[in-house]
Short mmCIF file of the C-alpha atoms (twelve columns), coordinates in Angstrom:
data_MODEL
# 
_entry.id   MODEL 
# 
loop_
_atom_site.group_PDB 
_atom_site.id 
_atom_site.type_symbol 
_atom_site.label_atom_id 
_atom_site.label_alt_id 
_atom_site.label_comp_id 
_atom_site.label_asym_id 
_atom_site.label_seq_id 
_atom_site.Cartn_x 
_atom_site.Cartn_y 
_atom_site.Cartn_z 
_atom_site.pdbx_PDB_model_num 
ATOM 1   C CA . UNK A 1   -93.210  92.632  29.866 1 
ATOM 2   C CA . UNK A 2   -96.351  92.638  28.205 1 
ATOM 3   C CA . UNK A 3   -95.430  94.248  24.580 1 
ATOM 4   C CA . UNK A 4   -99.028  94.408  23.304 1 
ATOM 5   C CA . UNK A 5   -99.713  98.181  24.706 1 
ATOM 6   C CA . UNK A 6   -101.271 96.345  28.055 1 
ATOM 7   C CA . UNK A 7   -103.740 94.064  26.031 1 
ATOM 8   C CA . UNK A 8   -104.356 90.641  27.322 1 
ATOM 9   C CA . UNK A 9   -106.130 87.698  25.815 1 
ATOM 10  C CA . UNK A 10  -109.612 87.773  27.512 1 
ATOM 11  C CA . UNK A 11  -109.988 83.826  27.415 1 
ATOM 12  C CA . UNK A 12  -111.444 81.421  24.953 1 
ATOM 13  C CA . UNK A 13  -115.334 82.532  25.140 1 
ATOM 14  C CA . UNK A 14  -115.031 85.460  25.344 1 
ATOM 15  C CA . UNK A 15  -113.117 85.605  22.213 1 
ATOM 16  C CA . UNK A 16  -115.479 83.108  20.610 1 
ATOM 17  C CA . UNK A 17  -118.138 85.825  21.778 1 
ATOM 18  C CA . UNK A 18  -117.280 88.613  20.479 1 
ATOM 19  C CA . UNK A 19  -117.479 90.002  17.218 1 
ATOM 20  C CA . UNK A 20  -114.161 91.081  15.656 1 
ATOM 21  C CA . UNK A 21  -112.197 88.542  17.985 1 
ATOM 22  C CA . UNK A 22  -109.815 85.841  16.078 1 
ATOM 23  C CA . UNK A 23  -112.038 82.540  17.392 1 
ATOM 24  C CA . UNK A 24  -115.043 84.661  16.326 1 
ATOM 25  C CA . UNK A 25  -113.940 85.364  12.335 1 
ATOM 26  C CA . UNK A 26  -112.214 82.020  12.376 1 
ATOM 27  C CA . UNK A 27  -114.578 79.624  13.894 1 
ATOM 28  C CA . UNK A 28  -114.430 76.726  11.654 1 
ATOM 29  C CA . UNK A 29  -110.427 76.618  12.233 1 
ATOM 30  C CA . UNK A 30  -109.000 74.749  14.836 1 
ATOM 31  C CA . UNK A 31  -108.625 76.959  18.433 1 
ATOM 32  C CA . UNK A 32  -104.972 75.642  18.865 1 
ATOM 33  C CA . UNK A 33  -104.076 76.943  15.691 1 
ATOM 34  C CA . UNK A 34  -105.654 80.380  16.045 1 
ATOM 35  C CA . UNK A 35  -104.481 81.207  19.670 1 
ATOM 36  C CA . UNK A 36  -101.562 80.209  18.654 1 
ATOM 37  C CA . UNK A 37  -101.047 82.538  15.922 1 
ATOM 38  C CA . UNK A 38  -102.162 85.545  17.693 1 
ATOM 39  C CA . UNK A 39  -100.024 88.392  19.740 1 
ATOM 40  C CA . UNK A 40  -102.122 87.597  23.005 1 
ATOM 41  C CA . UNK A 41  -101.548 84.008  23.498 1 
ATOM 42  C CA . UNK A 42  -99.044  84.453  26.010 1 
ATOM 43  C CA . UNK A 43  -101.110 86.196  28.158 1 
ATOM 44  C CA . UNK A 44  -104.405 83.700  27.448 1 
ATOM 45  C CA . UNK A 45  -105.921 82.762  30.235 1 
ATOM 46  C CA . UNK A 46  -105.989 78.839  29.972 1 
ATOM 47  C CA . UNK A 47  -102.661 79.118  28.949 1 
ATOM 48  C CA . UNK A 48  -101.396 79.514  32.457 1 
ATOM 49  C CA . UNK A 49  -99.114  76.741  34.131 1 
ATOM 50  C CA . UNK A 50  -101.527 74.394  36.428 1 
ATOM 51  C CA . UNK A 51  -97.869  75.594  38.724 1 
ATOM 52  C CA . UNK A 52  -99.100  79.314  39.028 1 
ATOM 53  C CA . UNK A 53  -102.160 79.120  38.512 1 
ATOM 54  C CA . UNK A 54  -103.025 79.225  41.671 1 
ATOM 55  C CA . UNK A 55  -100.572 82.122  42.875 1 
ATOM 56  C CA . UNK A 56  -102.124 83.916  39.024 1 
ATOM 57  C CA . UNK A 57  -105.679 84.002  40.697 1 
ATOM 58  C CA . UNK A 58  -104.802 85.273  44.421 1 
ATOM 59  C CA . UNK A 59  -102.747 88.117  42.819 1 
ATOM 60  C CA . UNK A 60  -105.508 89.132  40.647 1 
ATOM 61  C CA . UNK A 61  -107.801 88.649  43.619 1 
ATOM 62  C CA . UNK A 62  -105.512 91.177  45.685 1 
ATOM 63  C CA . UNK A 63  -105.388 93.598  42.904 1 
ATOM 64  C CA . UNK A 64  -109.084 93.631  42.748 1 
ATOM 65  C CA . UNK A 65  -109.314 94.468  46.676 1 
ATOM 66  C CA . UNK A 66  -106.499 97.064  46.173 1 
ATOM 67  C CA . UNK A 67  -108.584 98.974  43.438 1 
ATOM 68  C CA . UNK A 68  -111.454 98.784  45.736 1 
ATOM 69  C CA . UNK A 69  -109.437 100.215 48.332 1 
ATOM 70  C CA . UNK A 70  -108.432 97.780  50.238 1 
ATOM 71  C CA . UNK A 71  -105.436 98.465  52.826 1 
ATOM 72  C CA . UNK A 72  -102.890 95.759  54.208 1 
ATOM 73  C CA . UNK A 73  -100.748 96.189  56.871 1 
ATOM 74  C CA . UNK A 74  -97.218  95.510  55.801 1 
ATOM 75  C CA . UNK A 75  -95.284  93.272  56.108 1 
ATOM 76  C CA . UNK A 76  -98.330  91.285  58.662 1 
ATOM 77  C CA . UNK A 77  -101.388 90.713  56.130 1 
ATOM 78  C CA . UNK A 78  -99.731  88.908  53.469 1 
ATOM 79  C CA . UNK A 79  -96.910  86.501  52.763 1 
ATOM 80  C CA . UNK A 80  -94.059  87.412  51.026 1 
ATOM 81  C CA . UNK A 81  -94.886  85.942  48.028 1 
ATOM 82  C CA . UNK A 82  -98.516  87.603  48.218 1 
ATOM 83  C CA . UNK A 83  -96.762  91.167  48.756 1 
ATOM 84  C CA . UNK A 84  -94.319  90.403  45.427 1 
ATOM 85  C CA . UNK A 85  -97.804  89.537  43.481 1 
ATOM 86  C CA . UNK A 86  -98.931  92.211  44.470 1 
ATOM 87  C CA . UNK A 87  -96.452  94.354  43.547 1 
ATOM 88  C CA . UNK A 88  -96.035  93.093  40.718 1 
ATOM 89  C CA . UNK A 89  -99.638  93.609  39.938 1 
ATOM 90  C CA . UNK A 90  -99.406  97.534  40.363 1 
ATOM 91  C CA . UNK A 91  -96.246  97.504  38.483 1 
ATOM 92  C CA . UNK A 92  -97.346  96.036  35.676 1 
ATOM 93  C CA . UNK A 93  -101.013 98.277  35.459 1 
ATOM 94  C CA . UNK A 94  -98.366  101.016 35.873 1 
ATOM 95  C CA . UNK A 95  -96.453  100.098 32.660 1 
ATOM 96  C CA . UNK A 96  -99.677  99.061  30.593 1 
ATOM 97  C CA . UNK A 97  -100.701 102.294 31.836 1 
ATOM 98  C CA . UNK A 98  -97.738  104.557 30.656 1 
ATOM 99  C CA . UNK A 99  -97.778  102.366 27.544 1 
ATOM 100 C CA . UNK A 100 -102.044 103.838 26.263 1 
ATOM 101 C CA . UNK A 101 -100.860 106.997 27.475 1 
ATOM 102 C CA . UNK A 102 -97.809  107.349 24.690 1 
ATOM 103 C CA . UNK A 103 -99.763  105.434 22.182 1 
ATOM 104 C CA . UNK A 104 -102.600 108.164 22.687 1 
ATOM 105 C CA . UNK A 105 -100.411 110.745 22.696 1 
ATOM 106 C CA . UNK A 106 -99.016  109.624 19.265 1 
ATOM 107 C CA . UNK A 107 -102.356 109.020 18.274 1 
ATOM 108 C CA . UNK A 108 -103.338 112.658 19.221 1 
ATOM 109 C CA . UNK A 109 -100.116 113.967 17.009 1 
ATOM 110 C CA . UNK A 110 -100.575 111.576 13.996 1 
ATOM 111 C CA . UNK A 111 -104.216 113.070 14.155 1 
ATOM 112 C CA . UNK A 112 -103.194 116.832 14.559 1 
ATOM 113 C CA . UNK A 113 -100.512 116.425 11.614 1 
ATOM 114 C CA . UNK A 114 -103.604 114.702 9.884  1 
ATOM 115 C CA . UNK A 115 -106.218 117.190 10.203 1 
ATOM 116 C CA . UNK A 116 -103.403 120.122 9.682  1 
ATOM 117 C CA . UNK A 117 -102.797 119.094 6.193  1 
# 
């Protein structure tokens, strides 16, 4: 389970891109050392197994087409393993989901209990 309220890493240049990012306010340190110190390395991109990546990009792929509106007729248009991705894709934007709506609706209560005093 992602445990970083549904953050991800968005990759190496993108983080070296963009202001605010850890390899953009540490750029003369070494990249090893700052991914590795930071609560989104295990979901950095390049840091996925040359094993998965593979079944990684199809099941991002699928979840794109899904969100587009795609349809598939079960259980014909994918293999099993491409219907678990899958799944597992929705499951997981479900939970990071749930997990920005508590964490604005503390937000909204730490800033009514704020404003109150």
């Amino acid at each position: 389970m992602n445990l970083n309220d549904g953050e991800s890493c968005p990759g190496s240049q993108e983080c070296r891109d963009t202001r605010g990012m850890p390899l953009n306010r540490y750029v003369d340190d070494d990249e090893d050392k700052v991914c590795g110190g930071c609560a989104l390395f295990p979901t950095k991109p390049e840091a996925i197994a040359d094993e998965i990546a593979e079944h990684v990009s199809n099941a991002l792929a699928l979840s794109e087409l899904k969100r587009g509106g795609a349809r598939f007729d079960y259980p014909d248009a994918l293999w099993p393993h491409e219907w678990a991705a899958l799944n597992g894709m929705t499951r997981g934007g479900d939970r990071a989901e749930s997990l920005r709506q508590a964490r604005d609706r503390k937000d909204a209560k730490k800033k009514k209990r704020t404003q109150a005093k």
